[in-house]
C-alpha positions, 0 to 999 in steps of 0.5 A: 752498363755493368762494372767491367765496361766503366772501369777503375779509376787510379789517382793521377801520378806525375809523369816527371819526378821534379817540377812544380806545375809540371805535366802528370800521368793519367792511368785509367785501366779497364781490368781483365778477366785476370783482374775482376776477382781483385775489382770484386774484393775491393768493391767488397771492402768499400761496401763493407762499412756501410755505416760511412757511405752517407758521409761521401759528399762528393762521389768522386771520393769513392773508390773504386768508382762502379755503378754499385758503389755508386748507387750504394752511396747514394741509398746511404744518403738517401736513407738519412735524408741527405738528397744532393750528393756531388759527382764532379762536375755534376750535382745529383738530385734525389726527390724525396717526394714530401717537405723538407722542412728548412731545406730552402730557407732564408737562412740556408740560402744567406748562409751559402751566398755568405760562406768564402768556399760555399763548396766546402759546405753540404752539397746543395742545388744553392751551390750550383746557383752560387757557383754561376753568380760568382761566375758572372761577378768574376766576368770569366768567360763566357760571363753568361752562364746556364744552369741545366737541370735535367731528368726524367718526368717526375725527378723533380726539375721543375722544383729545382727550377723554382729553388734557382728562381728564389735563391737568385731573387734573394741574393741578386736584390741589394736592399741597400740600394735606396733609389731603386729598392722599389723597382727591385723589389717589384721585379722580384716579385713579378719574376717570382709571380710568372712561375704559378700563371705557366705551371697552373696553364703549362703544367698537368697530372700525368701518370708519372708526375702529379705536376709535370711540364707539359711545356720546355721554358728556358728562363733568363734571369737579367742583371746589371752591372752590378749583378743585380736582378733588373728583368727576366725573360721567358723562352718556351717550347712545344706547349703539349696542347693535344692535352686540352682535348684529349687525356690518357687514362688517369691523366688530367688536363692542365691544372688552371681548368680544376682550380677553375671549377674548385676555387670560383664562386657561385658568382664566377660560376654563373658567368661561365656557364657552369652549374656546381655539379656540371661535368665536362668531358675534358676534366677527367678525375676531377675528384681527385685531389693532387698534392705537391709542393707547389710554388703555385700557391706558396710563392704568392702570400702577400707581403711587404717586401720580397724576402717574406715571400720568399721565406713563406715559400718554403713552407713545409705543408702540402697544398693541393693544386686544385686550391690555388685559383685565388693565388693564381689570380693574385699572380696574375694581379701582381703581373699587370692584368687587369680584372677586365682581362682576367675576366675575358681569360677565364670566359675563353677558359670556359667557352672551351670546357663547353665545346668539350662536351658537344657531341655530334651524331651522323646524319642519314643523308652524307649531303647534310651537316651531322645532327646535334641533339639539343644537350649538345646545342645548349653545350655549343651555345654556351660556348659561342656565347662565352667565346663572344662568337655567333651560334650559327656560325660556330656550328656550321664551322664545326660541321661543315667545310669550305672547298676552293675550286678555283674562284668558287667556294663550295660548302661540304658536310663533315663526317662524324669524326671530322667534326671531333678533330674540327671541335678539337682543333678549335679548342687547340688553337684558341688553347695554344694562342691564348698561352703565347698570349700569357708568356709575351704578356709576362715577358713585357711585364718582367724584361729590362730594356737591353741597355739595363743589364749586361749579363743573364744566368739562364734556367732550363726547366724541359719536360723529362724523358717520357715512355708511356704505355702509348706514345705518339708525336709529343713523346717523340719531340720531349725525347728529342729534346732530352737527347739534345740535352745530353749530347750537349752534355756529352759534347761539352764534357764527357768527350770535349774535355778529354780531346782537350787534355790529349790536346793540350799535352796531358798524358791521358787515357780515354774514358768510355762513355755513351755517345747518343750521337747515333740516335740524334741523328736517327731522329734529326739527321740529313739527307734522310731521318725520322723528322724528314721523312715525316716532314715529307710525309705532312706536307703531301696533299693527302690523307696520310696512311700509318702502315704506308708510312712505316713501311716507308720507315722501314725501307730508309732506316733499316740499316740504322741500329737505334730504330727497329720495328716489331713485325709481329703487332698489329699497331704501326709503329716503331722503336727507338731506342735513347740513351735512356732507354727503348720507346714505342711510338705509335705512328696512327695520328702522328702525321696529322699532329705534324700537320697541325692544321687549322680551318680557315673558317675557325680562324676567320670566326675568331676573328670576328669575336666580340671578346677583346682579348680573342679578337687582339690574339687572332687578329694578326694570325693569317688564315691557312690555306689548305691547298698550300703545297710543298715545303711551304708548309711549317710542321709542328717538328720544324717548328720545334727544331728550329726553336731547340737550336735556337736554344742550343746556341744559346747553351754553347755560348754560355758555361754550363752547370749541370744538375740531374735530378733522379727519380728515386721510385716511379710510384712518388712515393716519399723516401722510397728508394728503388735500386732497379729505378735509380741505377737505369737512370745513372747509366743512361745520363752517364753519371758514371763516367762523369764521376770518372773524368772528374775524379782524374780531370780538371773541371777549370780550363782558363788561357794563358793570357786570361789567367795572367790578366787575372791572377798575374796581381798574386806574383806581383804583390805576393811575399814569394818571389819568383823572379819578375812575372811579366803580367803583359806578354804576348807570345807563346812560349813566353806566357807559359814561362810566366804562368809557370813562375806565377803558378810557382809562387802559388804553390809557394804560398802555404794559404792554399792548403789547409794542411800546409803540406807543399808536396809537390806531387800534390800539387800537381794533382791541383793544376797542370800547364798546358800548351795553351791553357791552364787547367786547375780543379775545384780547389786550386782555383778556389785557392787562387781566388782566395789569394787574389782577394787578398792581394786585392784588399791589401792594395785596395787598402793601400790605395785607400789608405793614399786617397785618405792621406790625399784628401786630408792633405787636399783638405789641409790646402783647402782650408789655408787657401780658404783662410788666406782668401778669407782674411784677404777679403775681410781686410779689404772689405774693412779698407773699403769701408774706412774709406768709404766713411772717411769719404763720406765724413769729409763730405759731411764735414765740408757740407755742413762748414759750407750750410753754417757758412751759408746760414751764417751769411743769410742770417747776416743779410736777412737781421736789421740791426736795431740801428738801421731800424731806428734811422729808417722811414717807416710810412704811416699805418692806416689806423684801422690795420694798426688797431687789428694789428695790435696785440697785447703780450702777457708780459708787456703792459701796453698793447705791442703793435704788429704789423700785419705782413705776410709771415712764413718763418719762425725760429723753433728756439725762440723763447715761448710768449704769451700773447693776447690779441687786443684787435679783432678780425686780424687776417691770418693772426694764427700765423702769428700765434704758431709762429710764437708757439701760443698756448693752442690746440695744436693741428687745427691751424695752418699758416699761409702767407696772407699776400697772394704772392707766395713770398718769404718774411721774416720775424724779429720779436724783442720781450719789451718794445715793438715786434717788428715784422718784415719781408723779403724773397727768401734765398733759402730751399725748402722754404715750405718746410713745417716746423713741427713734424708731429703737427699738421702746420705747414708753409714755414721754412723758418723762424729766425727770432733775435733779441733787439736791445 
């Protein structure tokens, strides 16, 4: 695109002198040949201090805006190791093609995330990825968002990719989260850990990138309320498999199957089947070795915790790729497979590396299977062993086919070149199953439950733009892909944003751009297209013919300018030229791709495998059947549509951010800067014209009742007054009115700029109300955010500075209430108790008056007076009772008699007496000694009454004169009560012991 069709551009002017907020006038010219000697001096006078260009951070400062402005700008920053460079909406990419050392560090990436306007920092892909997060925390719709990454093969997606992937693993992760540090912590790294499996089984050396996407993954990165990362999930698209069987000159297979042969040991090697200096006919240049920066093996050291493993990613050596077998197993480890599975995927593995070296030769007689010779045999049954499958079977599915004629099945021979694409088929198959396998294992080990999280940022990492030297069905779809990329591009921003000014009320003047809208529908178009008539042209019961179809081309797409044919060559084929240039495809082979066909008998085969994870892949998968007609048939290219809509439906729902990345020389050579290479993608992604529409646009366009609900609090609480700004309003014209006062004191506030200058031009630069939507640049809407967060935390401070006042207070009553209770209770508990003792005293008074009384009233009944004793008759003792009876008292000099009654009481404060006993045989005379407490050896003595009635008697013993002994029934309780309670005497209740004068 040369200078003359992109244009000058002229800073916006205001369309009415007066008014804040007010519409502007939007001047782009496109200069005559009058004016091209004036464009060409002022190119000549930007260019001229070269020494300034790097320090255009932001290329739509440039002026004026061309593609050699452009371009030199970016060979300035180049040249001093500057790699991002913002072009409006936009950020540019440059791969410098060696390690940055400190680029993506952990200290840049806090620095970025911690920084109030990480815009006004260098530009960086962690600006884009903070941009989106804030995004989502700011719940401006859409909430969700999309970071696009897009370029040719080889610009450096893929490590973009990764970069996002990191920074998002970082700042998404809260450490302060105590009860669920674990769970973050291993979804981090499983998310992280998913990367080295897909690149080392999705990712091959082409001749434009050592480590290209042979597959397009769409990945969603899930967070919660709290935009906090809780789960991911992985989208995939188009697996390049025709590459496990065939590769272009000096081209390699995906990466899993070198680090295989590098990294096993003589262990694993024997298992698989493969001797150290065994070659295979699928590994070419396996000598070589690839350098790259990959995360493959830099993402998975071993560590504690999540942030040493992502500052050990950024690790500046080179890694060869052929040396991350270990790391990739360790991912694998991370992830949830088990050794056992990982044994059964690298035995698949190696059962396909051997039936690449099988080879079959015609046989003599077309009605016998083709011969095998016997290093091919020994290849094959290597094979069948390590897929766990049959030998016999295996070859005679290779080499022979099953027709159905009606109900009958009749075997036929195969042709040479039909076992190749049946042995190739196999291959692709098992390949591809085993990868759709690898991905829904990752998505159950990394994805959150739906109701866990509310919110995803999506990262788009596609194949790049393709035009190689050959190119066949895979080229077209990648091409395909990448057109869709850019009309959505297109749609969203180049064209969307300008029919929105217009609409809106701005005064603006179309700014030209490349539509490819033509070439979509080339390709995708309806009633007649390339996929259709390929699609047509696949599900038609025959062997396809490459020239009869490109006739067929020709004849319904002529009168389409984005597809011409070469009548001169002799290879059918056509051309199509994208919006990054003209591609050849081939068309030899194209439909038979488009077909996709897999022999019943294979897949009938493979399941019937005895290897676990083989037989639960194919299990569920049906058996084609080869005379299914019509539009029955799924096509590889219907298949992959249907996916990329799916896809950019998901795209159109969020808001995009765009990253291009630019491939600086097509040789990857470091810091090489090729004019030639860079300017061609420049024109074609249209960067250019997007640098125009920023420079002059407004990048933020929010409706009138969004931006009230959330910037309406700045008018409200803000020291400006404008009038009263009605936050709720409903109607039209009475929201613009408001927006105009709420925008009014914005503009007010000298915050904003950082010059304090209030020019009202100026201002107007930074914002325009239209008829429904405000739209604001970068900088207005970061100085919206900025008063907003002021005004937040002045009333979150008010408000807590309420809910502190209210708590003490509520905390002051509490404390009264509870002292108030308390002394309540304590005074009660002590009436309670005062009264209980009081009780309880009366009780005892009135027991104890009552016992004294009764003991008093017993004593008096129970004690003869010595008179009544004198005057009464007492019987005449037997002689013999009365000389045992007789004792002699130490301290009386004649014998005292006692008789012999049954004794049960005795006094315990009755004097101690010594006694001697003069009688022998007295019955129970130890009663008597332990009543009157005699010197004895106590505990050996116990007192029963020595009647056969249990009755009562009591003592009264006199120190001169007769110890008289009587009895009677005893009124008292208790009466088996001892009187000592440390000896063991029991059946005395008591002694009562009165002097007699």
């Amino acid at each position: 695109m040369s200078s003359a069709d992109n244009g000058r551009i002229v800073r916006p002017v205001l369309s009415n002198g007066g008014g804040t907020a007010k519409g502007f006038v939007q001047k782009v010219h496109s200069p005559p040949s009058s004016l091209n000697d004036s464009l060409e001096g002022e190119i000549q006078a930007f260019l001229i201090d070269e020494d300034q260009l790097h320090t255009y951070d932001d290329l739509t400062k440039v002026n004026p805006v061309t593609p050699s402005t452009v371009l030199k700008c970016l060979q300035a920053r180049y040249s001093v190791k500057v790699f991002y460079t913002h072009a409006g909406c936009t950020l540019v990419a440059l791969n410098p093609f060696q390690p940055i050392p400190d680029l993506y560090s952990l200290d840049v990436m806090k620095e970025y995330h911690g920084a109030p306007q990480p815009q006004e920092f260098k530009p960086h892909i962690f600006i884009v990825a903070e941009e989106a997060y804030r995004n989502v925390q700011g719940q401006l719709e859409p909430v969700n968002q999309s970071l696009v990454v897009s370029g040719e093969s080889g610009a450096g997606k893929t490590w973009t990719s990764r970069c996002l992937m990191k920074y998002y693993a970082t700042v998404a992760a809260s450490s302060s989260v105590v009860k669920s540090q674990d769970t973050v912590e291993r979804i981090e790294r499983r998310v992280l850990d998913s990367n080295p499996i897909m690149e080392a089984f999705g990712n091959a050396c082409t001749l434009r990138n050592n480590n290209s996407s042979r597959f397009g993954k769409y990945i969603q990165l899930q967070l919660d309320r709290c935009q906090l990362l809780v789960g991911a999930s992985v989208q995939t698209y188009l697996l390049e498999k025709t590459r496990v069987a065939c590769q272009l000159a000096n081209e390699r297979n995906f990466h899993i199957f070198y680090q295989m042969m590098k990294g096993s040991t003589d262990e694993q090697r024997k298992e698989w089947k493969m001797p150290l200096r065994q070659r295979f006919v699928w590994l070419p240049n396996s000598e070589k070795t690839v350098e790259g920066r990959s995360l493959i093996c830099m993402c998975i050291k071993a560590c504690l915790y999540i942030y040493v493993i992502l500052t050990s990613t950024c690790s500046s050596r080179v890694v060869f790729i052929e040396d991350c077998f270990h790391e990739t197993v360790e991912a694998m480890v991370h992830l949830g497979i088990n050794a056992e599975r990982q044994r059964q995927i690298f035995r698949i593995l190696a059962g396909i590396l051997q039936l690449g070296n099988v080879n079959f030769s015609s046989s003599a007689d077309e009605s016998q299977p083709c011969h095998l010779d016997e290093q091919s045999k020994d290849f094959c049954q290597r094979a069948a062993e390590l897929l766990c499958v049959a030998t016999e079977e295996l070859q005679m599915c290779l080499r022979v086919r099953t027709l159905k004629a009606g109900k009958q099945s009749v075997l036929k021979p195969c042709s040479q070149a039909e076992c190749s694409v049946r042995r190739d088929c196999l291959a692709k198959v098992i390949y591809a199953q085993l990868f759709d396998w690898l991905v829904t294992f990752i998505n159950n080990s990394i994805c959150a439950d739906k109701s866990t999280w509310c919110n995803f940022i999506g990262v788009l990492d596609v194949y790049g733009f393709e035009c190689f030297q050959i190119n066949n069905l895979e080229q077209l779809c990648i091409n395909y892909a990448n057109e869709k990329l850019q009309q959505h591009f297109v749609a969203h921003y180049l064209r969307a944003q300008q029919e929105e000014y217009v609409s809106e009320g701005l005064e603006w003047s179309f700014v030209k751009y490349q539509d490819n809208q033509s070439c979509l529908d080339l390709l995708e178009g309806s009633p007649v297209s390339v996929f259709s008539l390929l699609n047509e042209e696949s599900r038609l019961n025959r062997v396809s013919d490459a020239k009869t179809f490109r006739v067929r081309l020709e004849k319904e797409l002529c009168d389409n300018a984005n597809i011409s044919w070469d009548k001169f060559s002799k290879v059918p084929h056509f051309t199509v030229a994208h919006y990054a240039g003209k591609v050849n495809y081939q068309i030899q082979g194209m439909v038979e791709k488009n077909k996709d066909p897999v022999p019943p008998e294979l897949t009938k085969m493979l399941q019937k495998s005895d290897n676990p994870l083989l037989h639960q892949i194919f299990a569920d998968k049906e058996t084609e059947n080869p005379t299914t007609k019509g539009l029955s048939k799924v096509t590889v290219v219907s298949k992959f549509k249907n996916s990329l809509e799916s896809l950019m439906k998901i795209l159109h729902t969020t808001t995009p951010h765009y990253t291009r990345c630019i491939k600086p020389n097509p040789d990857c050579k470091p810091l090489t800067f090729k004019k030639e290479e860079v300017i061609m993608q420049l024109e074609a992604c249209g960067i250019v014209e997007t640098i125009h529409i920023s420079a002059a646009g407004f990048p933020i366009r929010i409706p009138f009742k969004s931006f009230m609900q959330r910037y309406g609090p700045i008018a409200k609480y803000s020291i400006f007054k404008s009038g009263n700004v009605d936050v709720e309003a409903d109607s039209g014209d009475i929201l613009r009115q408001e927006v105009e006062k709420l925008l009014a004191v914005v503009l007010q506030n000298k915050a904003f700029d950082p010059s304090h200058n209030r020019d009202s031009e100026k201002n107007n630069l930074w914002v325009h109300c239209g008829r429904t939507k405000v739209f604001l640049t970068q900088l207005m809407l970061d100085s919206l955010e900025d008063q907003r967060k002021k005004i937040l935390s002045r009333c979150a401070f008010s408000i807590q500075c309420c809910w502190l006042k209210y708590q003490r207070h509520r905390r002051r009553v509490h404390q009264h209430s509870a002292t108030l209770i308390q002394a309540v209770v304590r005074s009660w508990l002590v009436r309670r108790r005062v009264q209980r003792c009081s009780r309880a005293a009366a009780v005892i008074q009135s027991t104890w008056r009552k016992w004294r009384a009764l003991l008093k009233s017993l004593a008096e009944t129970e004690l003869d007076d010595a008179k009544d004793l004198a005057e009464e008759d007492l019987p005449v003792l037997n002689p013999v009772i009365r000389e045992r009876g007789s004792v002699q008292l130490s301290s009386i000099q004649e014998p005292v008699s006692v008789r012999g009654w049954p004794m049960g009481l005795a006094l315990a404060s009755a004097p101690s007496i010594t006694m001697s006993l003069t009688a022998m045989g007295f019955q129970k005379m130890v009663s008597v000694m332990a009543s009157l407490n005699l010197p004895s050896r106590r505990g050996e003595y116990k007192v029963k009454p020595n009647q056969y009635s249990q009755e009562l008697a009591s003592i009264r013993a006199q120190p001169k004169g007769s110890v008289k002994l009587h009895y009677q029934r005893s009124p008292l309780l208790y009466a088996d009560t001892q009187p000592d309670m440390k000896s063991d005497v029991t059946g005395f209740n008591a002694i009562l012991l009165e002097k007699t004068l």
